[in-house]
C-alpha positions in Angstrom: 16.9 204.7 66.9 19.5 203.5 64.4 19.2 203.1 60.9 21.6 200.0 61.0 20.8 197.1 61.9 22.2 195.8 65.9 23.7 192.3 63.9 26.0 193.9 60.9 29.0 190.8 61.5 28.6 190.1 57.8 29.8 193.6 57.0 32.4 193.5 59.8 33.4 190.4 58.8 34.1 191.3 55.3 36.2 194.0 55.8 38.4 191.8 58.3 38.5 189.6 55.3 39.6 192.2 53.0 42.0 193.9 55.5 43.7 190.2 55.8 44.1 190.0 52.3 45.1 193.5 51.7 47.9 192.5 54.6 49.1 189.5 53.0 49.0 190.8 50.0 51.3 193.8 51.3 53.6 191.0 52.9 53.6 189.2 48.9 54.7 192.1 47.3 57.9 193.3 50.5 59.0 189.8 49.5 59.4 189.9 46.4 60.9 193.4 46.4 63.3 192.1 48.4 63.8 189.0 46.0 63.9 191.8 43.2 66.8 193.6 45.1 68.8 190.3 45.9 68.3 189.6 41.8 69.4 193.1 40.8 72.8 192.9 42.8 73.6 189.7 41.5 73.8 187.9 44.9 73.9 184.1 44.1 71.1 182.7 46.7 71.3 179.4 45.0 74.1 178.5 47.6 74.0 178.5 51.6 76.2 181.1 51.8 73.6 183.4 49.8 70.3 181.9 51.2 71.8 182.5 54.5 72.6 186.4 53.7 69.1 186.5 52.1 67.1 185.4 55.3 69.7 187.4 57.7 70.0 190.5 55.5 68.2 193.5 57.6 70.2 197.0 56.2 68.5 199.1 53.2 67.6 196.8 49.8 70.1 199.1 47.7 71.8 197.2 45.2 75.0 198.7 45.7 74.9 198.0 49.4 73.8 194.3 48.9 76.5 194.0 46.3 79.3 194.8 48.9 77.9 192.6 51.3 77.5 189.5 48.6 81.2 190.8 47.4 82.6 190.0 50.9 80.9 187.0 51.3 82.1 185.9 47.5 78.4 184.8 46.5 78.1 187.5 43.5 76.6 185.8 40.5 78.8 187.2 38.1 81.8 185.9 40.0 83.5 182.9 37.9 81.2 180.0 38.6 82.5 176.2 39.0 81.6 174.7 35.7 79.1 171.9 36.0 79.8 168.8 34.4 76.2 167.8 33.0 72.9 168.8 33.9 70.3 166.7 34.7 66.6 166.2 33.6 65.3 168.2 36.5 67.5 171.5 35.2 66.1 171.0 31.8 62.8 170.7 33.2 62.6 173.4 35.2 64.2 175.5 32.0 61.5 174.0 30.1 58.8 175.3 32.5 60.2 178.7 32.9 60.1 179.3 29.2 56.6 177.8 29.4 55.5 180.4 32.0 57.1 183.2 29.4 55.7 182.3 26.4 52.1 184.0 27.0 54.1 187.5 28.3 53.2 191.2 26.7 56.4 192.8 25.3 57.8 195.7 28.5 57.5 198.8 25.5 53.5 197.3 25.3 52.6 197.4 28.5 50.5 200.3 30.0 49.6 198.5 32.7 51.9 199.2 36.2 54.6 195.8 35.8 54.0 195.0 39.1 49.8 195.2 38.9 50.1 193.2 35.6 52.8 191.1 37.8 49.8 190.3 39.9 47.4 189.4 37.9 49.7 186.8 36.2 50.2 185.2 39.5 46.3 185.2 40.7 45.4 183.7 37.0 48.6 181.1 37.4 47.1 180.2 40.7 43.6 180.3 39.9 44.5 177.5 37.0 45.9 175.8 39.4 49.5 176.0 39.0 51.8 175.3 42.0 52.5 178.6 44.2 56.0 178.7 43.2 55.4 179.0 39.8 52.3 181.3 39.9 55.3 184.0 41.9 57.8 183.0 39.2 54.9 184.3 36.6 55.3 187.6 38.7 58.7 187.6 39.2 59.1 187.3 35.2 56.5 189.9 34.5 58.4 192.5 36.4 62.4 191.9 35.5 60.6 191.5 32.0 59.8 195.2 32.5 63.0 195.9 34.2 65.3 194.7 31.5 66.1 195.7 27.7 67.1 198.9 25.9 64.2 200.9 28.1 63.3 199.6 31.1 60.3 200.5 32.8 60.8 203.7 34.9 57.6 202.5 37.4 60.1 199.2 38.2 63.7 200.3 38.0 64.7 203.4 39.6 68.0 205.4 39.7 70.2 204.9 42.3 70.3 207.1 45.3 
């Protein structure tokens, strides 16, 4: 009677698949918008005070809203700093990775592809090389304040204030 067969689980199965990665995916890219707005209001989430505003934060991502709230809590990033003495191997490290991770980047004004699609991709092929997690999102993260910054940022990342 049916043209289909009565055991289609594969087909099922592969669209539960792609529904669970579309929705972790989805889950990927909130984060890191909201990592994006914590970034773009200059709220220092290096210290307890900020992580702790990070993970209980729940109003509107607007950078002039999380600004106030980082600016009452005094955790702004452009707020004088206590100087550190010396850094140790582990900062320069980690500088010397991050400039790693930016050295194989396509110029903001050359990209035609959407920052946060190209964003993506950088991540996936990070991951897929087998880079830890945390440096295949800082491949993202980089790709996308790379097209946010500079004398013309990219309109599809940074958008004018309400």
């Amino acid at each position: 009677m049916d043209d289909y067969p009565e055991d289609d689980t594969g087909g099922i199965k592969d669209l539960r698949d792609a529904a669970e990665r579309g929705k972790k995916a989805t889950q990927e890219l909130d984060a890191m918008k909201r990592e994006m707005a914590f970034l773009k209001a200059g709220v220092d989430t290096d210290t307890k005070a900020g992580q702790l505003l990070y993970k209980a934060y729940d109003g509107e991502l607007e950078t002039d809203l999380l600004r106030a709230e980082a600016a009452e809590l005094g955790i702004l990033r452009d707020a004088p700093a206590p100087v550190q003495e010396k850094s140790d191997d582990s900062d320069r490290q980690a500088t010397q990775e991050r400039r790693a991770l930016a050295e194989n980047t396509v110029p903001p004004e050359n990209q035609t592809e959407s920052p946060y699609d190209a964003g993506h991709k950088a991540f996936r092929e990070s991951l897929d090389a087998g880079r830890p997690k945390e440096d295949s999102a800082a491949r993202f993260i980089h790709t996308v304040l790379e097209a946010a910054g500079g004398d013309s940022p990219d309109p599809r990342v940074v958008q004018s204030g309400s």
